[in-house]
C-alpha positions in Angstrom: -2.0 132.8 81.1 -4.9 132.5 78.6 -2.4 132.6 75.5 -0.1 129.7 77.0 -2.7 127.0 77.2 -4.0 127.7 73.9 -0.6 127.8 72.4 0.3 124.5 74.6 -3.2 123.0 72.7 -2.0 123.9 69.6 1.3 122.4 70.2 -0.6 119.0 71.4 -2.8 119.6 68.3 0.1 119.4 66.4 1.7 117.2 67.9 -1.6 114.7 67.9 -1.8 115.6 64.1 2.1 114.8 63.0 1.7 111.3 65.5 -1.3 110.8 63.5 1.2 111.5 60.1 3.7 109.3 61.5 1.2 106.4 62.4 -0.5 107.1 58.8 3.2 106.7 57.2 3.8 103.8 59.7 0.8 102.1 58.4 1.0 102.7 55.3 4.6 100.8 55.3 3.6 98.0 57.2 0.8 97.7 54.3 3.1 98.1 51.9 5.4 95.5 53.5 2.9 93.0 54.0 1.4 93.8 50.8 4.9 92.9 49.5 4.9 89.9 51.4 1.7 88.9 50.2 2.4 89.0 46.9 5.9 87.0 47.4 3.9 84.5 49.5 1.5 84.5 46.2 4.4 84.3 43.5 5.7 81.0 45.4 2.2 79.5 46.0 1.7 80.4 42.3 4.6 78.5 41.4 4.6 75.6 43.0 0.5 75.2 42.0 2.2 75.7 38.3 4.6 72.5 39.5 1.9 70.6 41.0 -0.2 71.0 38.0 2.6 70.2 35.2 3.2 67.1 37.9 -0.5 65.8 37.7 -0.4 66.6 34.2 2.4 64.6 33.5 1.1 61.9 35.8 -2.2 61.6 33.7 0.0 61.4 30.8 1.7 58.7 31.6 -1.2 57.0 33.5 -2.9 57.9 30.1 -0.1 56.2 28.2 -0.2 53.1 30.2 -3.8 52.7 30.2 -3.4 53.0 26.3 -0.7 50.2 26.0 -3.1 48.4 28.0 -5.6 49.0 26.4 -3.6 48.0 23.0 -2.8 45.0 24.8 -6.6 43.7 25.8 -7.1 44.3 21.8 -4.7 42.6 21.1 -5.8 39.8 23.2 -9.1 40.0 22.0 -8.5 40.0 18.5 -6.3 36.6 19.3 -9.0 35.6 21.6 -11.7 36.2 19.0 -9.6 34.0 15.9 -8.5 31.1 18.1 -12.5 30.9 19.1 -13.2 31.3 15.1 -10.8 28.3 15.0 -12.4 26.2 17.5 -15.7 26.9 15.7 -14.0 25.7 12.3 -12.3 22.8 13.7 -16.0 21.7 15.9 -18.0 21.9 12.4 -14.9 19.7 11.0 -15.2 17.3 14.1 -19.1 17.2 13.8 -18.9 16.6 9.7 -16.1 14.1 10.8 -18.5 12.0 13.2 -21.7 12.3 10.9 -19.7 10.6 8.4 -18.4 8.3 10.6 -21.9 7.3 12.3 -22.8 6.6 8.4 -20.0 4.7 7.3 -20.7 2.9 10.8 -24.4 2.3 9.9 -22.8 1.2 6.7 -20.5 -1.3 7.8 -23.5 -2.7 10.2 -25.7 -3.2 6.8 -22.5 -5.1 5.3 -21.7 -7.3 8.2 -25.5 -8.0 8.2 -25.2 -9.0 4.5 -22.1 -10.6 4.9 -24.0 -13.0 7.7 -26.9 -14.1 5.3 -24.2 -14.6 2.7 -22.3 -16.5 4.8 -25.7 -18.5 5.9 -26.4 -18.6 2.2 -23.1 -20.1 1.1 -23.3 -22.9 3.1 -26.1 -23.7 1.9 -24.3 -23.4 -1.7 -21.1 -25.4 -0.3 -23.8 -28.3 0.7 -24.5 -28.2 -3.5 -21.4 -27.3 -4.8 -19.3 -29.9 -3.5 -20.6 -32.9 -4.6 -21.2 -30.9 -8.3 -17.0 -30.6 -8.2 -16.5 -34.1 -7.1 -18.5 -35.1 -10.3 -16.5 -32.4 -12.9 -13.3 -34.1 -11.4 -14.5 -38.4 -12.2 -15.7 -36.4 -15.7 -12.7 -35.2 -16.1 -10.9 -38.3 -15.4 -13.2 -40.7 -17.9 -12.9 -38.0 -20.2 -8.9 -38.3 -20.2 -9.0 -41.7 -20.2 -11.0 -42.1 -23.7 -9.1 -39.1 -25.0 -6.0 -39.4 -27.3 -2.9 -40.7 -25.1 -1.3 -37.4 -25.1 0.5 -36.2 -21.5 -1.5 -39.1 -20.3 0.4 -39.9 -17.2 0.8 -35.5 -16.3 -3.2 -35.6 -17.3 -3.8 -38.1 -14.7 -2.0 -36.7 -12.2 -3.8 -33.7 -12.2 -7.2 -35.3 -11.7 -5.5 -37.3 -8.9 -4.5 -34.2 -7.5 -8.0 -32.2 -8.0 -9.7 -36.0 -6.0 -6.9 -35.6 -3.4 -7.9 -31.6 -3.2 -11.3 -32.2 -2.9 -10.7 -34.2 0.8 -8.3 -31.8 2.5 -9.6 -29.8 5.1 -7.0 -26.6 4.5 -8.4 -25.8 1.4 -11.1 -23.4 1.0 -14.0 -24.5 -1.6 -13.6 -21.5 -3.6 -9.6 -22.8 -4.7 -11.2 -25.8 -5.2 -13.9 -24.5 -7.5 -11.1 -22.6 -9.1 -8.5 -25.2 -9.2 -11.5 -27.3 -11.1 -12.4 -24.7 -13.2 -8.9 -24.2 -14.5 -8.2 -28.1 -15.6 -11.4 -27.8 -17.2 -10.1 -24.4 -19.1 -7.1 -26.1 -20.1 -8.3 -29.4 -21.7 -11.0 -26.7 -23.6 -7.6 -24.8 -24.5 -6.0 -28.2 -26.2 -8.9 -27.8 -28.7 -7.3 -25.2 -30.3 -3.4 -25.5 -30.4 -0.7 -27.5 -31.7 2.4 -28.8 -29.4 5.3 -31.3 -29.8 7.0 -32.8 -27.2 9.1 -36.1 -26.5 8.1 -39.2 -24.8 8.7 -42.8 -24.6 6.5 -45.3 -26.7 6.1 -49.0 -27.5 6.4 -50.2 -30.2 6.7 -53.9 -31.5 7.4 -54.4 -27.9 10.1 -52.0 -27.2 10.2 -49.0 -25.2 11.5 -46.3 -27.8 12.1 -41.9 -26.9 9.8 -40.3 -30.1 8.8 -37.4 -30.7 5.2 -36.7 -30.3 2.9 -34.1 -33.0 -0.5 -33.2 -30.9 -3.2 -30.5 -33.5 -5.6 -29.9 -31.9 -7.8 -33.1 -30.5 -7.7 -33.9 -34.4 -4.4 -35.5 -34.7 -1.8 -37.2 -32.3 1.3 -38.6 -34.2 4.8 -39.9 -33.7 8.0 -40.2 -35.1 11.5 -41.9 -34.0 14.0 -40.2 -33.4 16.1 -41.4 -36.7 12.7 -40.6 -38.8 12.8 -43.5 -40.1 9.4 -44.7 -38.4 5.9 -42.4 -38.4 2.6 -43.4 -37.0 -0.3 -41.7 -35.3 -3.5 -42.7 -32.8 -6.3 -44.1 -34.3 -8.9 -42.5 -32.5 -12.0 -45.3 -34.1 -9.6 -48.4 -32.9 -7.9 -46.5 -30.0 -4.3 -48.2 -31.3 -1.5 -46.8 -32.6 -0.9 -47.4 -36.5 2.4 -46.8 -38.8 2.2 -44.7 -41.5 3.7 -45.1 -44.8 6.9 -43.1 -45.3 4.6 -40.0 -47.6 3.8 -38.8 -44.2 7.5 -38.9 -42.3 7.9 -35.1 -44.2 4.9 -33.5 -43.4 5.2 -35.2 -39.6 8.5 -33.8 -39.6 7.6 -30.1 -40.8 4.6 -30.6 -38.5 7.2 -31.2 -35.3 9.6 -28.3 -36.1 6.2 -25.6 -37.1 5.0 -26.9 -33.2 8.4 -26.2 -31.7 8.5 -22.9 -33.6 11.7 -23.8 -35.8 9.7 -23.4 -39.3 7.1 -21.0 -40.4 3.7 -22.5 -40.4 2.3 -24.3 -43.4 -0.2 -26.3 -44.9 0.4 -30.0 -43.7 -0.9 -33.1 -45.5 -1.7 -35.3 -42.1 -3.6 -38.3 -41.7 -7.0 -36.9 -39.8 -9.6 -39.3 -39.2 -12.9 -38.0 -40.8 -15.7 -37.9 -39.0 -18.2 -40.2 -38.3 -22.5 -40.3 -38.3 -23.5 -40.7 -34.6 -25.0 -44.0 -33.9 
C-alpha cells in the first residue's frame, strides 16, 4: 500500500511534467504561428506603407510640377506685366512731353492772335493813309502817260483806267491794290531801259496809215510805213510828229528788225533829241 501511492504520484508527476512538455511545445507553436503571422501581417503593412509612400511621393511630384508650371506661368506674367507697365511709363512721359509742347505752342498761338489783333487795329489805321496815297500814284500815273511819248497810248490808258476802276471795288483787298499799283509803276520804270517795236495805226497828212513803230528807251519813238518809203519820229520839245529825211529810213529799219530780234544789235545813228537846261 505505501509503494502504490508513491508510484501513482510519480505517475501524476510525470504525467503533470510531460502535460507541462506538451503545453510548453503547444505554446511554443502557437508563438511560432502567431509570430509567423505577425511578421506576414508586418510584410503586407510594410508594403503597402512602401505603396502609400511612392503614392504621396509621386503626388508631391506632380503637385510640385504643377506648382512649378505655375509658378513659370506667374513669371511669366510678371515679366509681361512688368514691360507693358515700362511701356505705359514710356508712352505717359511721351503724352506729358506731347501736352507741355502743346500748352506752349498754345501760349504761342495766343501771343500771335494777340499780335495779329493790334496789327489788324494798326492796319486800319494804315488803310485810312494808304488809300488816298494809291489814288494819287494812279492820277500821277495817268498825267504822267499823258505827257509821255505816244507809245501804247490807248493799252497805257487803259491800265490807269483800270487801276481808278480797282481802286472803288469793294472785292478787292488793299494789298492787290497796292500791288496791282506798284507793278504799273515797275513797268513804266522798266520802259526806261529797253527797246521794242510793234505796229500801229498813225495819221499822217490826214490819213489813217498801219506803221511800224521803233520805241529806245524813253529817248526815242519813231516810225516807218510799211513800204519804207516814209520815216519820222516824236518830237518830244513840240510834242508832234516830224518826217525825217530818207538817211534815217536804214538805221530805222535795222533799228525795227534789232527790236524784233531779226538782226544782231548795232550801233544806230537815230535822231535823239539832246537835252535841254531846266528852266
Amino acid at each position: 500500500m505505501g509503494i502504490e501511492p508513491a508510484i501513482a504520484e510519480r505517475t501524476r508527476v510525470s504525467s503533470r511534467c510531460a502535460s507541462g512538455v506538451m503545453d510548453q511545445s503547444a505554446s511554443a507553436a502557437t508563438l511560432a504561428a502567431i509570430a509567423l503571422g505577425l511578421l506576414a501581417s508586418a510584410g503586407v503593412t510594410a508594403d503597402e506603407r512602401v505603396d502609400e509612400i511612392l503614392d504621396v511621393q509621386q503626388g508631391a511630384t506632380a503637385a510640385e510640377r504643377k506648382t512649378q508650371v505655375e509658378v513659370d506661368e506667374l513669371a511669366d506674367e510678371t515679366q509681361d506685366a512688368v514691360g507693358d507697365y515700362r511701356l505705359r511709363l514710356h508712352e505717359l512721359d511721351g503724352t506729358r512731353r506731347y501736352n507741355d509742347n502743346l500748352e506752349r505752342t498754345i501760349a504761342d498761338q495766343d501771343r500771335e492772335k494777340a499780335s495779329l489783333a493790334r496789327q489788324i487795329d494798326d492796319f486800319g489805321d494804315l488803310e485810312r493813309g494808304l488809300v488816298p496815297l494809291l489814288m494819287d500814284m494812279v492820277d500821277d500815273l495817268e498825267r504822267f502817260v499823258s505827257i509821255d511819248m505816244p507809245f501804247r497810248l490807248d493799252q497805257r490808258l487803259a491800265t490807269t483806267k483800270r487801276l481808278r476802276e480797282l481802286m472803288d471795288r469793294a472785292d478787292v483787298t488793299i494789298a492787290e491794290k497796292y500791288r496791282q499799283v506798284m507793278a504799273s509803276y515797275q513797268d513804266g520804270v522798266a520802259i526806261g531801259r529797253n527797246t521794242e517795236s510793234y505796229s500801229g495805226e498813225l495819221e499822217i497828212a490826214g490819213a489813217t496809215r498801219t506803221v511800224d513803230f521803233l520805241r529806245v528807251g524813253r529817248v526815242l519813238l519813231a516810225y516807218q510805213t510799211m513800204d519804207r518809203e516814209e520815216t519820222g519820229y516824236w518830237d518830244t520839245r513840240t510834242r508832234q510828229w516830224r518826217t525825217l529825211d530818207s538817211s534815217y529810213r536804214r538805221p530805222v529799219t535795222l533799228g525795227i528788225r534789232i527790236a524784233r530780234s531779226l538782226a544782231p544789235p548795232d550801233i544806230l545813228a537815230l535822231p535823239v533829241a539832246a537835252p535841254r537846261e531846266p528852266e
